[in-house]
N, C-alpha and C positions, 0 to 999 in steps of 0.2 A: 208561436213566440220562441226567439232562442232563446237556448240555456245559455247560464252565464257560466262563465270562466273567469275565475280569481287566479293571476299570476302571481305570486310574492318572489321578486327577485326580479330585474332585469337586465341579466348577465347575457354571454353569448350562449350558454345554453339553453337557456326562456327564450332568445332570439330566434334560437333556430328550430327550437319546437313552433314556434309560431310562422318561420316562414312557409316547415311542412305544411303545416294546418293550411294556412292562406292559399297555398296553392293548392292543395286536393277540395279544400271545402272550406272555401273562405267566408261562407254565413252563415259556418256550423254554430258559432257560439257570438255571446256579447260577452267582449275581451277587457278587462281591466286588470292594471300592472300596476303594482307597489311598490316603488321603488326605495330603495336608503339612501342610494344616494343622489344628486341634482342634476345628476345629464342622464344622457341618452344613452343608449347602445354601444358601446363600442369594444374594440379589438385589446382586451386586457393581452394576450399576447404579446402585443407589438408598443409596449410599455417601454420596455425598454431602448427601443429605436426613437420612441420620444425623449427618454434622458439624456440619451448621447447624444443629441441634437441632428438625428436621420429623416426626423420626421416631426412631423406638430400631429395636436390632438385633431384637428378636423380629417389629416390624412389617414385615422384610424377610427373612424366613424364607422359603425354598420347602420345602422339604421338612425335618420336624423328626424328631427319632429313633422317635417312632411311627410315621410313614410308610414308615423302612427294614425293622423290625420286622415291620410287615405285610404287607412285601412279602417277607421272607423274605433279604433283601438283608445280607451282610454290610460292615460302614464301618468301615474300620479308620483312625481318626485319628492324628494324626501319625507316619505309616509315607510317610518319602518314598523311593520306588522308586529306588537306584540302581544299577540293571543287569537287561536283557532275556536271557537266554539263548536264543535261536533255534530253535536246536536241542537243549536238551532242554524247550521250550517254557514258561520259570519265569520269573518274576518275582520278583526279589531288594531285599527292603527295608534301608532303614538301620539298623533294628535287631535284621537277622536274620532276619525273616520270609521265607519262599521261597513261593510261590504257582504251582501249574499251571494253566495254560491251553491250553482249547483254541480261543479267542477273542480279541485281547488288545486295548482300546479303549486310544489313546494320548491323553489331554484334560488336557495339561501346560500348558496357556494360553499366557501370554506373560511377559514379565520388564521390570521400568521400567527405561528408559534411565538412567542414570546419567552424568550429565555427564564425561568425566577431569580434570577441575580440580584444582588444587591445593585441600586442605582437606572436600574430594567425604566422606571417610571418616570426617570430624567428629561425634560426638554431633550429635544436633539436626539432620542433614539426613536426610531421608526421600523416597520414591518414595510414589507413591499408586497403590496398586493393590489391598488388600486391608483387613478388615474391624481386623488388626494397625497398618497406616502412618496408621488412622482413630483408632484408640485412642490413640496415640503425638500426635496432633496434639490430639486432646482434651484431656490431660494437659498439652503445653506449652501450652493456650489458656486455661489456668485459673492460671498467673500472671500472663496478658495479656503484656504485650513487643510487639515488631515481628516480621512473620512477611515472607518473601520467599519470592513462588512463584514458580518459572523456568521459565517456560512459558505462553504463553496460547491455547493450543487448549481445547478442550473440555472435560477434565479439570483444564488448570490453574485455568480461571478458576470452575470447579464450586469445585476446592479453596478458590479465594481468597474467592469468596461465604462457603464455609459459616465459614473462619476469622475473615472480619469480623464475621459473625455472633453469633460467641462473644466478640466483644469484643476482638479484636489488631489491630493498623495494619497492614494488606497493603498488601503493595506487590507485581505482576504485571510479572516483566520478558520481553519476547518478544523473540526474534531479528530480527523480517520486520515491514516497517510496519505488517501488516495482520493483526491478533486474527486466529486460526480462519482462517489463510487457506488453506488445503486446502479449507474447507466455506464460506467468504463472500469474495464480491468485495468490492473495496475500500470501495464504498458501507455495504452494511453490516455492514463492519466496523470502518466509521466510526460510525454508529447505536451497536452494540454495546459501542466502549469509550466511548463518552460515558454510557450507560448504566451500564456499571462504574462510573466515577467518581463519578456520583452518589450512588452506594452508599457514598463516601467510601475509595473501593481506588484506590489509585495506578497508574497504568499508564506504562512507561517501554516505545515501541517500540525498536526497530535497537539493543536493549541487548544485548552481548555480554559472556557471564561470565565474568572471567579467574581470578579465587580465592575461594576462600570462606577467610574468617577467624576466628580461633579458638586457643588452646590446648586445654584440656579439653572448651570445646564450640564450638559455631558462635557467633563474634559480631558478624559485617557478612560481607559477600557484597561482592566489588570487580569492576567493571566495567572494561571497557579501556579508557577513556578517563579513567582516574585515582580516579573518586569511589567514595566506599563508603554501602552503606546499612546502617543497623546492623539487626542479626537476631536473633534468639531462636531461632528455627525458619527452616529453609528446608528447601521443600518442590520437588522435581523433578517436572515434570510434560511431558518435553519429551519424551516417545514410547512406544512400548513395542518392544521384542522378543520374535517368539516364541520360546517355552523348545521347542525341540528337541534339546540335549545329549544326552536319554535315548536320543530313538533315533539320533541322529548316530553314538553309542558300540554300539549294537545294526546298526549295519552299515545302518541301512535310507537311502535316497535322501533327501537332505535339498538344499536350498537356503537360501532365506531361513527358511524353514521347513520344516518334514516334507511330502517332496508325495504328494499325494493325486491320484485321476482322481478321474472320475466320480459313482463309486460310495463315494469318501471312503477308499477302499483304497491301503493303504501300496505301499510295494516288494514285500514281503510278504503273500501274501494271505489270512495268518491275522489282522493286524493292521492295526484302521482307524484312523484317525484323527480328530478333531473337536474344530470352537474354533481358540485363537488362535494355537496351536500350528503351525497346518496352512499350508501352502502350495497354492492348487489354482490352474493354468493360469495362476503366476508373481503372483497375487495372495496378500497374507495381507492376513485382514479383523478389524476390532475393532471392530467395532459386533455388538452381541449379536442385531438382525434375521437376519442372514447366515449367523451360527453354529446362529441355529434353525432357517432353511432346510437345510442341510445337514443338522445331526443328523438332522432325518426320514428323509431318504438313507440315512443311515449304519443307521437301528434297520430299514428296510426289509429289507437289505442283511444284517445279521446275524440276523433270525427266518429269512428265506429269500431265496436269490438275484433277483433280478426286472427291471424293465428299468427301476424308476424312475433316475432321474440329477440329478446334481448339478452344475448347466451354469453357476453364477456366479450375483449378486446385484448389483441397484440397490441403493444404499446409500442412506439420508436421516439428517438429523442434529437433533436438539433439543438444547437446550442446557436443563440443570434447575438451572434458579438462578430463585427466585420474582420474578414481575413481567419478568420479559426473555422475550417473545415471540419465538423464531428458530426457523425451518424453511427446513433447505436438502437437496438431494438431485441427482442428475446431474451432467451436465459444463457447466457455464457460464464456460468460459474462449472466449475471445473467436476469430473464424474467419471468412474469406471467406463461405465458404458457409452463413453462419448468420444470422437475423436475432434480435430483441429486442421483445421488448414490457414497457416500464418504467412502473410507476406510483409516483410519489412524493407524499407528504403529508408538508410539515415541520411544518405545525401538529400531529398527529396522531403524529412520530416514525413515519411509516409508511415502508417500501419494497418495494415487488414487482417480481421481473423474471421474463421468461419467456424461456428461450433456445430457438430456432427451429431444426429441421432437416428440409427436405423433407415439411412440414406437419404437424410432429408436434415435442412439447417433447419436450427434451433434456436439460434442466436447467432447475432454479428456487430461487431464493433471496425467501424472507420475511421482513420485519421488520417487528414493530409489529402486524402484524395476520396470523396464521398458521392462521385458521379452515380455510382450503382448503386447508392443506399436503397432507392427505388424499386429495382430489379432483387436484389438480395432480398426484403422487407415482402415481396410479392411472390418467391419463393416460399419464406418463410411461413406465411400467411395461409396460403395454399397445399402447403404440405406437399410441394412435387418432390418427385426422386430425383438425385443429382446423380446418380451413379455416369450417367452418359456424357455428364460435364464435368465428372470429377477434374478430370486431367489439367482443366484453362478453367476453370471455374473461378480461383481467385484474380485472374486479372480483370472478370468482369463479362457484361454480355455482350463485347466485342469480339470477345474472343472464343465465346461461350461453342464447345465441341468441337473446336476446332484442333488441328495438331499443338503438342507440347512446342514449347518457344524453344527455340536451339540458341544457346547463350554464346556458343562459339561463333556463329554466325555473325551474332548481333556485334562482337567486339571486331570479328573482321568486317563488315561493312561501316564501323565508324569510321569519317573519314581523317586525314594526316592531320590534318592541325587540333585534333579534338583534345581535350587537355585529358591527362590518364590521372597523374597526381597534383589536384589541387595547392597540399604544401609547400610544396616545389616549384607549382608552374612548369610540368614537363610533358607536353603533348607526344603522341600515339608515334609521329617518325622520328622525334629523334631517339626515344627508347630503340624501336625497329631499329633505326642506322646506328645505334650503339651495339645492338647485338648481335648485326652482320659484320659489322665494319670490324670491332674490338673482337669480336670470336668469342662473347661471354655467354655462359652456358649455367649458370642459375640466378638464383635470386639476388643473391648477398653482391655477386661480380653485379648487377644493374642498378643496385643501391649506390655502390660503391663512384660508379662512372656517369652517374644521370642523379641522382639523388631520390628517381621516384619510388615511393614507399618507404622510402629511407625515416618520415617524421613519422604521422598518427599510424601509419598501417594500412588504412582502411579500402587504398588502391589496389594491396598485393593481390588480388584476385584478380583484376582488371592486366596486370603487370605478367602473371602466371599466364593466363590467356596466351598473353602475345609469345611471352618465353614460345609455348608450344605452338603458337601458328607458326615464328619463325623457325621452329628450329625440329618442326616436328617430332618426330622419335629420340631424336638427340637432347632432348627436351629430360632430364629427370627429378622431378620434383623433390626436393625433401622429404619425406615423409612424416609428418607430425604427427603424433596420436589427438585426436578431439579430447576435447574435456568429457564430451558428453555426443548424443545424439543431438542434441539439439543447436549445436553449433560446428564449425569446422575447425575454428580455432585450437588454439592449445593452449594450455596454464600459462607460457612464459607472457606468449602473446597477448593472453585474455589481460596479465598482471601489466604490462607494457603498456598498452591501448587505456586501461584504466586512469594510468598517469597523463599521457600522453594527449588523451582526450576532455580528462577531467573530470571523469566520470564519478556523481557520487552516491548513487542509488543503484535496487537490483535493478527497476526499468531502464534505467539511463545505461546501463549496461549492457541490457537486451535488446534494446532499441538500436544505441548509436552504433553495438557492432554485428547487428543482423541476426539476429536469434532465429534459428525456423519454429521455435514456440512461441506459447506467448508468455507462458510462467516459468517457464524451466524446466526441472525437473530433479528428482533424489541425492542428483550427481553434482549437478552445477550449481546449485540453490547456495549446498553450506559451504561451496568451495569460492562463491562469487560473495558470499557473505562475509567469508575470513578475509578475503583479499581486500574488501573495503573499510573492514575494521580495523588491518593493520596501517593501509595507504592516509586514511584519514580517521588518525584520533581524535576524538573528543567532537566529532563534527557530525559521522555517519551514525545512525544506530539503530545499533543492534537489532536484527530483522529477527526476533525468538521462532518463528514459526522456519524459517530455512535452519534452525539447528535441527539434532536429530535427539528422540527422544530424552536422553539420559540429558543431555546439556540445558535444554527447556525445564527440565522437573530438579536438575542439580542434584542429580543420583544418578546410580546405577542400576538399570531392572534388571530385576531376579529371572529366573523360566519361571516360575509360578505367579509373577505381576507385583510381587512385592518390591522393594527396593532396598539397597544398603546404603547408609552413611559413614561417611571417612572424616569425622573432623583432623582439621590441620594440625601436627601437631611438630613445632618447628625446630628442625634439626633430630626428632625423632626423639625430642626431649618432652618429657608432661611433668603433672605435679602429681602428688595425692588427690588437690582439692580438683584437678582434671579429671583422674580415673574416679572418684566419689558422684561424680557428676554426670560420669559416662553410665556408670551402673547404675545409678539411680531414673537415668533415663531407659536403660533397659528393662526394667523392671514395672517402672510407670505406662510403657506404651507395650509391655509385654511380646518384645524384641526378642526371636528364639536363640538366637546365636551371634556371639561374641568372640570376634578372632582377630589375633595379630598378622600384620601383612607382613610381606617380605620388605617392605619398605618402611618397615618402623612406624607402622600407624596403629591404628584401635579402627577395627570394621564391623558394623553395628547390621548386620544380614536378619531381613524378612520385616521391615517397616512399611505399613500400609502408608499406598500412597496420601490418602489423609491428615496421616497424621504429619507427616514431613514437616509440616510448618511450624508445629507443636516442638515437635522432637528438637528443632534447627533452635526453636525459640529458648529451648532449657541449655542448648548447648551455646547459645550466643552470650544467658547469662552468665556461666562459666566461665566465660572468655573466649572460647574457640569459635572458630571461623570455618569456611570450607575449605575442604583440603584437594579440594578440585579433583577427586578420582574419577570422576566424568567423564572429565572433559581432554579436550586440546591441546593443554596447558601445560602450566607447572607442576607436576605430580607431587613428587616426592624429594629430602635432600637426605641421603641416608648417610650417616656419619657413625665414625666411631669416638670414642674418648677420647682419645688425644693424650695432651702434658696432663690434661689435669687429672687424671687417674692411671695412665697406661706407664708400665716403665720402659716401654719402647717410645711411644710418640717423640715427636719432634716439633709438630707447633699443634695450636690450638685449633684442631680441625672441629671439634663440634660448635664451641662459638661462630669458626668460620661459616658453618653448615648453616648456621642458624643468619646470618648474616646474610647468607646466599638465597636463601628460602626469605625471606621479610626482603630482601629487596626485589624479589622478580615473581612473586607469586600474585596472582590472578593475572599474570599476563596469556591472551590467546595466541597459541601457537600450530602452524602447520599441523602440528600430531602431539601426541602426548612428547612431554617432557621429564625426565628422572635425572639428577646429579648424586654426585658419591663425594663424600671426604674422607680421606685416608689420613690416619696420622702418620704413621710409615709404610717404606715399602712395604711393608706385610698386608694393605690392603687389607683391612680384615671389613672395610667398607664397601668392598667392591667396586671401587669407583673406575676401574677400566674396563665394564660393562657396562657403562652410563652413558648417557647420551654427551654429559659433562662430567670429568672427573677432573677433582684436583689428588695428589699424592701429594702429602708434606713431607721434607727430607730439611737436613739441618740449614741449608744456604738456602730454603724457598719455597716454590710451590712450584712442581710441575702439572700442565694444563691440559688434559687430555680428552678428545673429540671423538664422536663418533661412535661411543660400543650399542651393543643391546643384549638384551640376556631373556628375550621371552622366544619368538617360533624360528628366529634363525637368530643364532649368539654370534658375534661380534665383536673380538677385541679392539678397546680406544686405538687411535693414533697422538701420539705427543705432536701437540699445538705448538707449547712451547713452554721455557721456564719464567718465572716472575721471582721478584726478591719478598714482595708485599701483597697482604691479604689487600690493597688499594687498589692494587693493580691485575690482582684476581677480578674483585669485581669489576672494574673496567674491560677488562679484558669479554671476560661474562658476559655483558652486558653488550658488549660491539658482536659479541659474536650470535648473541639470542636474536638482536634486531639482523643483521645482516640474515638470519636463518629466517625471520617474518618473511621481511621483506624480498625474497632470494627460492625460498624454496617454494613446491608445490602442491599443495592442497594435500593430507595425506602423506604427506614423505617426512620420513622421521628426520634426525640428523644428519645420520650414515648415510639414508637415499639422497639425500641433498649434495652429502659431500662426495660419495661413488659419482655424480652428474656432473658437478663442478671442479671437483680436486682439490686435495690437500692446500695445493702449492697457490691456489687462488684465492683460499680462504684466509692462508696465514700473508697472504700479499696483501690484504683488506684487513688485518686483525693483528698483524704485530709486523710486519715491515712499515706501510702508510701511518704512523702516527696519526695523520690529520685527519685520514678517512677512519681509522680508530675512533678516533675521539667524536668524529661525528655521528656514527652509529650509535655510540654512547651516548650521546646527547641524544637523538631521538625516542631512541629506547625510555633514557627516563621521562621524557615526556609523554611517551605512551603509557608508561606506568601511573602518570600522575591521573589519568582518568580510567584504571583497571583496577585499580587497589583500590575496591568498593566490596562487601561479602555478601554474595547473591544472596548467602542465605538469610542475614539480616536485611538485603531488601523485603523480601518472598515473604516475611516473618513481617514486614511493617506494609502490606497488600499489595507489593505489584507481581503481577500475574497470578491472582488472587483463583483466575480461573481454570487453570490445571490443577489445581490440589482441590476442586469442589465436584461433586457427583451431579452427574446431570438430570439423574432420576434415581429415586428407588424404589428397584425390583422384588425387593424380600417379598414372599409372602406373607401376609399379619398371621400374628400367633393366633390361636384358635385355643378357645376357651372348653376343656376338654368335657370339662362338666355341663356347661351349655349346649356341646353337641351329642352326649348324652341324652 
C-alpha cells in the first residue's frame, strides 16, 4: 500500500518537489494538496508580465488540472489547513476536511508585509504577492486614477511598471536612498531610478509613510513631512514574511520561519518543509532559484532517505520590467580585504562592478549591459581564480584572457564621419582637418574652432586621443591634477560637468562622468558632496556619511576620543546668563577643561561622545547655537569694540561683527571660514589675517581678502572700500558665494584667490554690479536652507545613531563579598 503525502500549499515550490518525486518514483506515495487558493499551479514569478499586459494567466501555467489527473494526484482548492495534529498524524482544513498522513510537506510560502499605518485596512490598499492582489490591481487600472506603490525593491517597482503600463500615474515611494538596495549599490541604483522615471513613474526616495487616507476607500497616502499624494490604489510592496503560523501552532521549531536542516526536515521527522515558509541556518529566501535548489533535497529525502543536502544558496536577481537590464548577485558591500573592478559607460547607461576576494568574485552588480550575468554568477558560484582573466575580465567572457584593449586603437580605427561630440554634432574629420589644416596644438584652440567638448565635456578624452594621433609628440596635454584616484578629472571639471550635465546626486556623478570606482573614496566623497550642496540648495541632501568625522558628530575629536564643543558666540559677544550656562554645563557632564580660543569663543574640551546631545540640549536652552568649529564653514567673526567703548574706534565694528556672523553663519564652505572687524587701523581685531577682514576708518569700511594666521600666515589684500555696513555685507555676501561656487574642495580663500587673482575676483565683486548683485542673491538663498542648528536637530533625533553605543563592553562589577 502507498504511504500518503499531505502537501499543504500549492506553490511552485510544492510543484517542483512533486515533479522531482514523479520522475524518480512516481508511486512512491498517494498525493494530496491543499490548496488556499482556487487555481492551479502556476508561475508567481511571471505576475508581473501579467499586469503590464505581457502575458495572460494561462501563459503562466505550470501545471494545469490535466497534469494532477494524470498523475493521479489529488488538489483540493480552497481548503486552507488550519491545524496539524501530530500525534494522530491528520491534517485538518477550514472547511472540515481531515486528511492522514504519513508524510506531511509544509509549502505555506510567505505573507506581504503590511505596513501598521493608520488607514493600512482601507479598500484600495493591497500586498502583491498572488495571482488575486493581480486581478484587484487590473480592475482598479481600468478607471486610471493615481496609484502609489510603497516599496521600491524588486517587486515594488515590477508592480509600479506594469500599473503604468495600464495607464495610471505611479508614483514609487521607498524608505533608503537607494532603489533595490539589498541587490544594488548606489551606482546602480542610480542608473535604475532614472530609468523608472523615464517610463514617466515618479520616484520619491527617504519617503517615509505616516497614513494612508480615505473614508470608504484609499484617497492619498501622507508622508511625514506633511505632503500627500492622492491615490486610487496603493499597492505595498515593502517585504514579505514567512507564513509559519501552521506549524508554530503544531508545536514544531519555528523562528523567523519553520527551520529546516539539511535534508529540509522539520522538528519533526515525518514533516518537511519547503519555499518561503522555511528557515534553514537562520536564512529565509525569496527568490524562487533557492527554493528549487532545496525542493530536490526535500523530494530526494521523501522517495528514500540518502546523503544528498541542502547546504544554502548564492542568490542572483533580475529585475522583469521591459527594456531595464539589471543583474545582481553576491556580497558587494564594501571591505578592507576586497578589491573592485568597475566599468562605466554614461553614453551607453552602462555599469559593471566586480567585487574581489582572495582571487576570486564575490559579488557582481550589472547595469545596461547584463549578457554575462551568467558567466560572472558561474564564476561566482564556483569559486574559480580569476587571476589569469584579471586583465579583460570586466568586459566579459568574450574577451575573457585575452590581451588588454588598446583604446588608441580603438579611436583610430573609428571611421571619419563617426560623431566625437554629441553636443555639437562634430564628427572624427573635421576635428582631424581642423587640427592639420588650422595648426592647433591643444585643447582649448579645438574648442575654440570646432566646438567639440566645448558643452558637457564628456568627449574631451575622445578629442585628447585625436589631439595625439595627429599630432604625435607635438601633442602636450595639460596636465591636470585628478581629484582622486578614482577619476581623471579635476575639481574645476568635476564642478563644470556637475552644472553642465545636471548632475544631482553622488551616483549621478560617478556614473555620468565615469568613475573607475564604484563608491568613491576618502578624497572625492566630501569634495563631490560640497560641490552639490553648494550647486543645488535646498534640493540635494546632505549625504552625512561622505562628511568626515568631526562634521557627522558637530565636534571636534580629541586624541583621546573625546570631543569639544564651541557654542557660537556672535561677534565674540556673550552674556552672564551664556557663561552661567556654560559652567553649569561643565560641571553637570563633568567637562575637564574650559578654554578661551583665539577667536573669541568659550571651548568646552573632553565631552563623551554620548553625552553631546545632552550637553548641545542645555546649550540650545540658553540660546546658543553651533558655532561650527567643525566644520567647512563659518568659524568665527572676531571683532573688537569699536565707538561704543574704544576712544579710537571710528564705526561700530562689533555690531557690524555681529551682523556679519547672524547673516552667513551655517553656510558650507570650500574650507573653514574666519572674518575680523577692526574698529581702526590699529587692527586690534586682526582682521588682515582673516580670510575676510573689514578695517573701519572715519569715511568707511575698508574690505580686505585673503589672509591666514594658522601653518602658513598671510597678510589680506584690499578688495576694496565701501561707504556702508549695507554694502559690507553685500559685498560679503557676493564674495562667500563666488568662493562656493569658484573654489576647490579644500582651498581656503587665499588658495582660491593665488589660482584666480585679485583682479578677477574684484571684476566679479566690485566692478560688474549686476554680477555683484547676483552672487548676492544666490548666496542669500542658499542661506535660507543653511540657517538651521545641527545641534538642535541632533538634540530633537536625527542622526540619533552616532551618539548611541553599539554594545557594551564593561565588565559587570563583581560583588567582592560574593567572590569571597
Amino acid at each position: 500500500m502507498k504511504q500518503r503525502l499531505v502537501v499543504v500549499g500549492n506553490g511552485m515550490a510544492a510543484g517542483r518537489v512533486l515533479e522531482e518525486m514523479l520522475e524518480k518514483a512516481p508511486d512512491a506515495y498517494q498525493i494530496t494538496i491543499l490548496g488556499a487558493e482556487p487555481r492551479v499551479n502556476y508561475n508567481r514569478i511571471m505576475l508581473s508580465p501579467v499586469l503590464s499586459g505581457e502575458k495572460t494567466y494561462e501563459d503562466i501555467l505550470i501545471h494545469d488540472q490535466d497534469w494532477y489527473a494524470r498523475h493521479g494526484i489529488a488538489l483540493l482548492p480552497r481548503r486552507k489547513a488550519v491545524k496539524v495534529d501530530r500525534a494522530a498524524r491528520q491534517v485538518h482544513a477550514e472547511d472540515g476536511t481531515i486528511l492522514p498522513y504519513d508524510k506531511l510537506l509544509i509549502a505555506t510560502g510567505s505573507n506581504p508585509i503590511i505596513l501598521p499605518v493608520p488607514g493600512a485596512d482601507l479598500p484600495g490598499v493591497l500586498g502583491y504577492r498572488d495571482l488575486d492582489d493581480v486581478n484587484a490591481m487590473l480592475k482598479a487600472a481600468e478607471a486610471g486614477g493615481a496609484a502609489v506603490v510603497i516599496g521600491g525593491g524588486l517587486l515594488g517597482l515590477e508592480a509600479a511598471a506594469g500599473l503604468k503600463a495600464r495607464g495610471m500615474d505611479v508614483t514609487v515611494l521607498h524608505l533608503m536612498p537607494t532603489l533595490m538596495e539589498r541587490q544594488l549599490d548606489p551606482a546602480a541604483g542610480y542608473l535604475l531610478q532614472k530609468a523608472i522615471e523615464a517610463r514617466g513613474i515618479r520616484v520619491i526616495t527617504r519617503a517615509n509613510t505616516h497614513a494612508i487616507l480615505g473614508e470608504d476607500k484609499v484617497r492619498a497616502v501622507r508622508l511625514d513631512d506633511g505632503s500627500e499624494l492622492p491615490a486610487d490604489i496603493v499597492v505595498m510592496a515593502v517585504g514579505i514574511r514567512p507564513n509559519a503560523q501552521l506549524a508554530k501552532e503544531a508545536g514544531l521549531d519555528v523562528g523567523r520561519g519553520l527551520k529546516v536542516d539539511d535534508t529540509t526536515r522539520t522538528s519533526d521527522p515525518d514533516i518537511f518543509a519547503v519555499g518561503e515558509c522555511v528557515e534553514h541556518r537562520g536564512i529565509c529566501y525569496g527568490l524562487v532559484a533557492p527554493l528549487y535548489e532545496m525542493a530536490k533535497v526535500t523530494a530526494a529525502h521523501l522517495i528514500n532517505p540518502c546523503d544528498d543536502a541542502y547546504t544554502g544558496s548564492v542568490t542572483s536577481t533580475k529585475l522583469k520590467v521591459t527594456g531595464i537590464d539589471l543583474f545582481s548577485a553576491g556580497d558587494f558591500n564594501e571591505a578592507k580585504d576586497r578589491e573592485e573592478i568597475v566599468l562605466r559607460d554614461a553614453a551607453r547607461g552602462v555599469y559593471k562592478r566586480l567585487v574581489i576576494k582572495d582571487d576570486r568574485i564575490i559579488g557582481c552588480v550589472l547595469y545596461g549591459d547584463t549578457e554575462d550575468g551568467s558567466w560572472f554568477f558561474q564564476l561566482l558560484r564556483e569559486g574559480t581564480p580569476i587571476n589569469d582573466l584579471r586583465e579583460t575580465l570586466i568586459f566579459g567572457r568574450g574577451y575573457a584572457g585575452g590581451a588588454p584593449l588598446d583604446p588608441m586603437a580603438a579611436v583610430a580605427a573609428l571611421p571619419d564621419d563617426a560623431e566625437i561630440c554629441g553636443c555639437n554634432g562634430v564628427c572624427k574629420s573635421k576635428i582631424v582637418s581642423a587640427i592639420a589644416e588650422k595648426g592647433l596644438t591643444d585643447l582649448d584652440q579645438v574648442r575654440a574652432h570646432t566646438k567639440a567638448s566645448a558643452s558637457c565635456g564628456s568627449c574631451t578624452g575622445l578629442v585628447e586621443k585625436l589631439l595625439t594621433l595627429t599630432l604625435g609628440d607635438g601633442y602636450k596635454p595639460a596636465t591636470v591634477k585628478a581629484m582622486c584616484g578614482c577619476t581623471d578629472l579635476g575639481h574645476d571639471d568635476v564642478r563644470r560637468l556637475i552644472v553642465a550635465k545636471n548632475l544631482r546626486s553622488i551616483p549621478a556623478v560617478m556614473q555620468e562622468l565615469e568613475w573607475k570606482t564604484s563608491c568613491g573614496c576618502a578624497k572625492c566623497r566630501p569634495a563631490l558632496n560640497y560641490y552639490l550642496i553648494a550647486t543645488w540648495p535646498g534640493e540635494y541632501v546632505d549625504d552625512m556619511q561622505s562628511r568626515f568625522i568631526n562634521e557627522r558628530v558637530h565636534a571636534n575629536i580629541q586624541k583621546d576620543g573625546t570631543y569639544s564643543v564651541v557654542p557660537r558666540m556672535w561677534g565674540g559677544v556673550t552674556t552672564a546668563a551664556e557663561l552661567r550656562a556654560i559652567a553649569d554645563v561643565a560641571d553637570k557632564f563633568n567637562i575637564p577643561t574650559v578654554k578661551v580660543t583665539g577667536g573669541q569663543r568659550i571651548d568646552l574640551l573632553g565631552v563623551k561622545k554620548e553625552d553631546l546631545p545632552a550637553v548641545w540640549a542645555d546649550l540650545n536652552a540658553a540660546g546658543m547655537v553651533s558655532g561650527h568649529a567643525y566644520g567647512k564653514a563659518l568659524r568665527t567673526v572676531k571683532t573688537c569694540v569699536g565707538t561704543e567703548w574704544c576712544r579710537f574706534g571710528t564705526q561700530d565694528s562689533t555690531g557690524l561683527g555681529i551682523k556679519l556672523e547672524k547673516f552667513s553663519w551655517g553656510s558650507w564652505t570650500p574650507a573653514k571660514v574666519k572674518l575680523g572687524v577692526s574698529g581702526c587701523p590699529r587692527n586690534c581685531a586682526e582682521a588682515t589675517v582673516k580670510d575676510f577682514g573689514v578695517i573701519c576708518v572715519e569715511s568707511g569700511y575698508e574690505l580686505h581678502v585673503a589672509g591666514a594666521a594658522g601653518l602658513h600666515v598671510k597678510a589680506t589684500q584690499l578688495l576694496c572700500k565701501v561707504e556702508t555696513e549695507a554694502e559690507v555685507l553685500e559685498y560679503f555676501g557676493a564674495l562667500m558665494q563666488a568662493y562656493r561656487e569658484q573654489a576647490r574642495y579644500l582651498d581656503r580663500i587665499h588658495n582660491w584667490l593665488d589660482r584666480v587673482g585679485l583682479a578677477n575676483v574684484q571684476a566679479q565683486i566690485v566692478t560688474d554690479a549686476e554680477k555683484r548683485q547676483a552672487l548676492y542673491l544666490r548666496f542669500l538663498k542658499a542661506q535660507s536652507f543653511a540657517q538651521s542648528d545641527p545641534w538642535a536637530e541632533r538634540v530633537n533625533g536625527a542622526e540619533a545613531h552616532e551618539f548611541t553605543a553599539m554594545a557594551d563592553l564593561r565588565m559587570p562589577k563583581m560583588d567582592v563579598k560574593e567572590m569571597a
